[in-house]
C-alpha positions in Angstrom: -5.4 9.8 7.2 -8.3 12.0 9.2 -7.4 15.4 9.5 -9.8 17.5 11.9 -11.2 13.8 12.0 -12.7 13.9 7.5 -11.1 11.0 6.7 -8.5 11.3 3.1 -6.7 9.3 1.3 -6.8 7.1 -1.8 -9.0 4.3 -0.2 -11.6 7.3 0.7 -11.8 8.7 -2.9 -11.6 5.5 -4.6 -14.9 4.4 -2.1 -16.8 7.5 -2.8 -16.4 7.4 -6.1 -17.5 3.5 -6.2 -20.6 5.0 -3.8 -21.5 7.5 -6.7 -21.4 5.0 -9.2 -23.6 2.1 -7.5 -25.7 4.6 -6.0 -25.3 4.8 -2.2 -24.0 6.9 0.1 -21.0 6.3 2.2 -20.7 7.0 6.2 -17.1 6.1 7.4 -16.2 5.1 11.0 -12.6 5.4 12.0 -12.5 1.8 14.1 -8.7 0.3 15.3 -7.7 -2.3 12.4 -8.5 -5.2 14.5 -11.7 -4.5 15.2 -13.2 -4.6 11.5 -13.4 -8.2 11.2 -15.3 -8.5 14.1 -17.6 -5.6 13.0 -18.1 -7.2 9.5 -19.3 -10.7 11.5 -21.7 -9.0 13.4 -23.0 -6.9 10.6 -21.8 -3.6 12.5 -20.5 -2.4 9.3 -21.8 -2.9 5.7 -18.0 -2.7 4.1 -14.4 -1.9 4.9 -12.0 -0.2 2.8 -8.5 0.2 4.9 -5.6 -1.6 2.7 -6.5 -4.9 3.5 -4.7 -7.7 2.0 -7.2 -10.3 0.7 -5.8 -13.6 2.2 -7.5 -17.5 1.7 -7.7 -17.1 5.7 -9.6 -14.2 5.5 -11.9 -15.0 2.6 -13.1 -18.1 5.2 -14.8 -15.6 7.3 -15.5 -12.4 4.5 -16.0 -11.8 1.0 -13.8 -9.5 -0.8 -14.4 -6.6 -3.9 -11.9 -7.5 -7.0 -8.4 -6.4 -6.0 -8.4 -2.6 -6.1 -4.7 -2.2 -4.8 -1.0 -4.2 -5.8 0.6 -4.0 -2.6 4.5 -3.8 -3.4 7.2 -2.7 -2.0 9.8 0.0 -2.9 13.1 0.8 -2.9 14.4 4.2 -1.8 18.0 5.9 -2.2 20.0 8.9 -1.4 19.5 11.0 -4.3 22.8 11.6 -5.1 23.6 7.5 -4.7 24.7 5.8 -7.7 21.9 2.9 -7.1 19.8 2.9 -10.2 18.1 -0.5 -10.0 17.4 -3.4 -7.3 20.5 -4.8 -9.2 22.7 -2.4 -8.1 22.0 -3.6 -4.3 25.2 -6.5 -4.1 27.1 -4.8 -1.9 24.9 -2.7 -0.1 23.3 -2.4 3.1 19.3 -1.7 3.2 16.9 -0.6 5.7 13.6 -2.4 6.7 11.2 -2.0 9.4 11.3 -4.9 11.0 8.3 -7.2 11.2 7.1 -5.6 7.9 6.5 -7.2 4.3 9.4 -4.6 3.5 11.7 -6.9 6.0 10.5 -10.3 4.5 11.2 -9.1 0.8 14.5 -7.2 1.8 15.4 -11.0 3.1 14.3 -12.7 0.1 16.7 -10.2 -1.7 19.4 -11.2 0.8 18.8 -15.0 0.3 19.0 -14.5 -3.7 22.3 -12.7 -3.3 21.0 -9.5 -4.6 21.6 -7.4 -1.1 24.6 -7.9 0.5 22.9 -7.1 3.7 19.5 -6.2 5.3 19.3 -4.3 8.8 16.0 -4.2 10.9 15.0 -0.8 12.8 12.1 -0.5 15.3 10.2 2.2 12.8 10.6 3.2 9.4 11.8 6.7 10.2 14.9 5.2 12.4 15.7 3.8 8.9 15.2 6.9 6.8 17.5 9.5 9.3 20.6 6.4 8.7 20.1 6.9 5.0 20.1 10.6 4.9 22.8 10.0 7.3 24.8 7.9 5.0 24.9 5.0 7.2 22.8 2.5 4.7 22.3 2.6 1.3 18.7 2.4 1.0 15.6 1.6 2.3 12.6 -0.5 1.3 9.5 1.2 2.0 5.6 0.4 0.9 5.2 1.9 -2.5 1.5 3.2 -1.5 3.7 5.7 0.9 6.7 6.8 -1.2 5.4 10.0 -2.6 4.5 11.6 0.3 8.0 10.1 1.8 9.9 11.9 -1.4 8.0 15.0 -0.8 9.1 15.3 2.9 12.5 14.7 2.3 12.5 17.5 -0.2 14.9 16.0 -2.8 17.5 14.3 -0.1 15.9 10.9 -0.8 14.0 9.7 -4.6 12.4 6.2 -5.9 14.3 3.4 -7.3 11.8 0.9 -8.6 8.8 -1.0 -7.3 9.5 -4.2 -5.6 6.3 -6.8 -6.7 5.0 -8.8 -3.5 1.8 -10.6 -4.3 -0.1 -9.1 -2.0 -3.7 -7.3 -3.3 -5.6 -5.0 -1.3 -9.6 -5.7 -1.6 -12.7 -3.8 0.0 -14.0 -6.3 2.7 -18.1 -7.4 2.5 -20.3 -9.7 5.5 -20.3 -12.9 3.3 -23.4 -12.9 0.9 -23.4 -8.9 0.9 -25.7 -7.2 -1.8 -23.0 -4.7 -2.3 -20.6 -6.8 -3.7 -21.5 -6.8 -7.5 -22.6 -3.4 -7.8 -19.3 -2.6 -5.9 -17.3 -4.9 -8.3 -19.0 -3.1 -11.7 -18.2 0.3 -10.6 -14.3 -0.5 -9.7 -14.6 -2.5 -13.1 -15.0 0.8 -14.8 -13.0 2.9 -13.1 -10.1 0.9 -14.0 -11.4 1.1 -17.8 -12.2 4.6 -18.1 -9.1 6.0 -16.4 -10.3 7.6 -13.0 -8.6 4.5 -10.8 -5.3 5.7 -12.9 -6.2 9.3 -12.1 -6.6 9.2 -8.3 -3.6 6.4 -8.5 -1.3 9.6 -9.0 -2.9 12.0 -7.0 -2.2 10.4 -4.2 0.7 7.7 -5.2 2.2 9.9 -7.1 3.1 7.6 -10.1 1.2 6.0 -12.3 0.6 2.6 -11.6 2.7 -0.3 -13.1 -0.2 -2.2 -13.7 -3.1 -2.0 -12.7 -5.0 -4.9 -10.6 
């Protein structure tokens, strides 16, 4: 997020940390999501970091850092529910956003028999005022977001457990970029000598599971 337009966030300190590490200095440019492929292709930008999934489609047209990110998903409860696991889900109705990876798990569930039913809602926060209204059972959110979601709530709402989904997040490079391997040593030892966990729960808010 960019308040007073100084970009924050996890991406931002794990990149300026890489930066001071390899040596260079970072200038960040707040561009629409869509438009960073096509500014990587024409060499408008040296490197993106902005949660990016690495995909095989994608790595056709970019090269990408070492995964830096496990994209999962996470379930979400009343706090005083009795849901204590993703096994506890049965009978129960859960909340997605629809068109989200939180939708396409929250089916999966369904189609294993482990939810007895998933509901779609235009944005997450539809889905989040039914839960604290009672009217669904819980809601499966991306993990990267649930501790500023708990922290909101103010104890109506707590984490369940992380739902895996495959999906990596990778810092995006033109193909054939210099940066890639100094990039790639510095996340390689942040990782070993604990400040990826560190900045994982500042701004998480749990330590990570495992880390990529």
């Amino acid at each position: 997020f960019s308040p007073k337009g100084r970009p924050k966030g996890f991406d931002i300190d794990l990149m300026n940390e890489i930066a001071r590490r390899a040596g260079f200095e970072v200038r960040y440019e707040n561009v629409q999501f869509d438009s960073i492929l096509r500014g990587l292709d024409a060499d408008l930008f040296d490197a993106s970091i902005s949660a990016m999934s690495i995909t095989a489609e994608r790595e056709k047209q970019l090269d990408f850092s070492d995964p830096y990110f496990n994209a999962d998903q996470a379930l979400l409860v009343e706090s005083d529910s009795k849901i204590k696991a993703i096994d506890d889900l049965s009978e129960a109705t859960v909340g997605v956003q629809a068109g989200s990876t939180g939708q396409l798990k929250g089916e999966d569930l369904y189609d294993d028999g482990q939810v007895g039913e998933v509901r779609p809602y235009r944005t997450i926060g539809e889905a989040f005022s039914d839960l604290r209204a009672g009217k669904i059972d819980g809601v499966i959110y991306d993990l990267s977001a649930v501790h500023k979601k708990v922290t909101e709530n103010e104890g109506e709402i707590r984490y369940v457990e992380s739902i895996p989904t495959g999906e990596q997040y990778g810092i995006a490079f033109p193909k054939d970029s210099v940066l890639l391997e100094p990039v790639n040593q510095a996340l390689a030892e942040m990782k070993e000598d604990g400040t990826y966990e560190k900045l994982y729960k500042k701004w998480i808010g749990i330590p990570p599971e495992e880390i990529p």
